[in-house]
N, C-alpha and C positions, 0 to 999 in steps of 0.2 A: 541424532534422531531424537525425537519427542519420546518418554517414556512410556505415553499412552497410544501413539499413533502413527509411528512410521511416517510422518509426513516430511522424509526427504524421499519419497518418490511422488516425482509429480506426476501428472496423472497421462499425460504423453507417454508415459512409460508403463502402461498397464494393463500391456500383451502379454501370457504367457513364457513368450520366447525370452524377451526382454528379462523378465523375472528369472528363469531361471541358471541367467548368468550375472544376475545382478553382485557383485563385491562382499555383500555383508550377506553372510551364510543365511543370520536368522531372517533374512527377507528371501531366500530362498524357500521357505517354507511354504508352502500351497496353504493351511490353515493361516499362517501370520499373513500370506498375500491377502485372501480372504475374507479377514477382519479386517484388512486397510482397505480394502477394495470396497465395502459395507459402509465403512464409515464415511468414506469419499463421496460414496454414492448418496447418502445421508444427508451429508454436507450439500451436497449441490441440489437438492429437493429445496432444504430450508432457505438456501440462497433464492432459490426461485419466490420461494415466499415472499424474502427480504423485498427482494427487486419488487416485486407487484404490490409490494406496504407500502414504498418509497411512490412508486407509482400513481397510484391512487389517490396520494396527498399533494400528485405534483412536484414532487423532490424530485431533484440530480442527486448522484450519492456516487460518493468518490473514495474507492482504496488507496492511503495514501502511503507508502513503500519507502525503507531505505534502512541502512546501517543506522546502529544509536550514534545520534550525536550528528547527521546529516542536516538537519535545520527544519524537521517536520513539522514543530509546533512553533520554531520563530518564524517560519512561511503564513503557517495560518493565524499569527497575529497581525502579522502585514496583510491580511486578508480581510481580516476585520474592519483593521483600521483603518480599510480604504471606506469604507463604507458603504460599498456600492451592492453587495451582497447581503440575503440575511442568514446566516452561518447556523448551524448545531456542528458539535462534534462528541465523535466515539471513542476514546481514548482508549489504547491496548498498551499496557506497559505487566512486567512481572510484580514489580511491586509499588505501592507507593500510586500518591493521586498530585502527586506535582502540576504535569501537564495539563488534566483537568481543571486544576487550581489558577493556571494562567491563562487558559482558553475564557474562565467565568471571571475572572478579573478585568478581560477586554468586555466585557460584557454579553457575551456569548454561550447559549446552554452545551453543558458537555458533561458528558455520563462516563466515568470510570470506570474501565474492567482493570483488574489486576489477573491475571494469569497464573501467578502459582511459577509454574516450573515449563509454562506451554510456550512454545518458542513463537507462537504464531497467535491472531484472532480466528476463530470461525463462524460460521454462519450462524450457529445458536446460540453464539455470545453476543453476536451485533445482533440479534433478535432481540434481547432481553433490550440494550442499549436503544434500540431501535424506538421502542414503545417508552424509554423516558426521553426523547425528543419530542417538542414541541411542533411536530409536522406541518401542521396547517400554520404556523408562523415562517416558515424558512422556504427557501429556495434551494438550500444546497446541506448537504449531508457530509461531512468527511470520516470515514474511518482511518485514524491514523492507529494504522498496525504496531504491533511489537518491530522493533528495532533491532532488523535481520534481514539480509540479503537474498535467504534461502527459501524457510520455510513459508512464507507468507507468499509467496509467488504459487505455490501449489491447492491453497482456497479460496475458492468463490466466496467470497462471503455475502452477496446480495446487491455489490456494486455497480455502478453503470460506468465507470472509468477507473483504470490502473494507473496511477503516478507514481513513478519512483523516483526519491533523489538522491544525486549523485556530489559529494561536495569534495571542492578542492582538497581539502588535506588527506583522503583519502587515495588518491590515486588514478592517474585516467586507465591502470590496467583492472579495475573494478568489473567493466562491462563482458571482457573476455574468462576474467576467473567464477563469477557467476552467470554464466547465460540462461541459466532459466526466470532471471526476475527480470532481466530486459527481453525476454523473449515475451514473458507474458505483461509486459508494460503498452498503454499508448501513448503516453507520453513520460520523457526523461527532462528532471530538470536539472539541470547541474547548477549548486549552491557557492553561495560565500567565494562567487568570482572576486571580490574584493581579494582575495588571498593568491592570485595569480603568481603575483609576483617572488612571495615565498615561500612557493612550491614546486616542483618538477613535475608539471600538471599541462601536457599539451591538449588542450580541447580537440583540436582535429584527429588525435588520436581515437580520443574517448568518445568523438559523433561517431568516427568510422568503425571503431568497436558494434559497439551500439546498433549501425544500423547493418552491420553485416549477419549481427544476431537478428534484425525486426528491419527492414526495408519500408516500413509503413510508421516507424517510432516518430512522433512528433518532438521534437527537442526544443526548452527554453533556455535561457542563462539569467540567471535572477539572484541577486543579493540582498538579501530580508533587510537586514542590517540600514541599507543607506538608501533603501529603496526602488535601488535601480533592478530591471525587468519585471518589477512591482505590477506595472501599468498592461504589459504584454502578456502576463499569467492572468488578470483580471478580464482581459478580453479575453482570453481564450477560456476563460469559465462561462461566459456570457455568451461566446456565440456554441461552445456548447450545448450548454442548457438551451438558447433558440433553437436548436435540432430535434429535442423532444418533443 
């Protein structure tokens, strides 16, 4: 749990009843529910914001989800590099402006948060980020979250779509030990298919995880690397955004 915010309860779970059989005593607490209950609510005011800034400018704006080390920001270089989009990105990392550093190397603006000790981004951090993107130049917005399966599944942060990616060396039992980030995803991309072979990684496992958690989950297969499902993420950004 976050040491400022209890945000391993997602918000599904923010009945009374629920809480007070919840595992971890101190969220037993009616004052600790309280202040997580305040700030959630908080949170999802300013996301409302986010969304209608993003709106306004004509952006799609994209939470983008997954364990460290799943392929978040080698995905949105192979984004770039198609050239068919014109990109900003929100970088959520704890520390360090790396990914930042290689999102503006492809030639694309991108705003750094570092987080401190916060396992997650929230809506008042992608506000601040929000306002150093160059809106009226872009079509498309990503916020690529902190590097966690859990807590980023529980904020809104102003998005119009959840991606989370799922990659090979990780495991196809991923979608069953976390169901709250595939529940609140719409679509799942599974990464670094290149790696198939060595791995003990059944895909048919990991859609049927997946969609037993979300019956609505769109699912790609894409490998940033050699570029294959490059072309089938890029349409599915495109006929996206023709939906707004």
């Amino acid at each position: 749990m976050c040491k400022d915010c209890g945000c391993t309860i997602s918000k599904e779970s923010h009945s009374h009843d629920e809480h007070h059989h919840h595992p971890n005593p101190q969220l037993n607490d009616s004052k600790t529910v309280e202040v997580i209950t305040k700030i959630l609510d908080a949170n999802d005011k300013e996301a409302a914001h986010n969304r209608a800034h993003f709106e306004s400018h004509g952006v799609f704006a994209i939470n983008l989800m997954s364990s460290p080390g799943a392929g978040k920001t080698t995905l949105l270089e192979a984004t770039i590099d198609s050239g068919e989009l014109k990109i900003g990105v929100i970088e959520g990392d704890l520390e360090t402006n790396q990914d930042a550093q290689r999102i503006i190397a492809k030639g694309a603006p991108a705003y750094q948060i570092t987080t401190g000790q916060a396992c997650h981004l929230d809506a008042f951090m992608v506000h601040k980020g929000l306002h150093a993107m160059p809106l009226e130049d872009l079509d498309l917005v990503f916020v690529e979250n902190v590097g966690n399966l859990v807590c980023p599944a529980s904020y809104d942060v102003g998005t119009h779509l959840n991606v989370v990616l799922l990659s090979v060396p990780e495991g196809d039992d991923k979608p069953a030990k976390y169901p709250v980030m595939f529940r609140a995803a719409d679509l799942l991309i599974i990464t670094k298919t290149d790696l198939l072979p060595h791995f003990d990684f059944n895909i048919d496992v990991a859609i049927k995880e997946a969609r037993k958690l979300n019956p609505k989950l769109d699912i790609l297969q894409v490998d940033s690397k050699s570029g294959k499902g490059i072309k089938q993420w890029i349409d599915y950004l495109k006929f996206k955004i023709s939906l707004r």
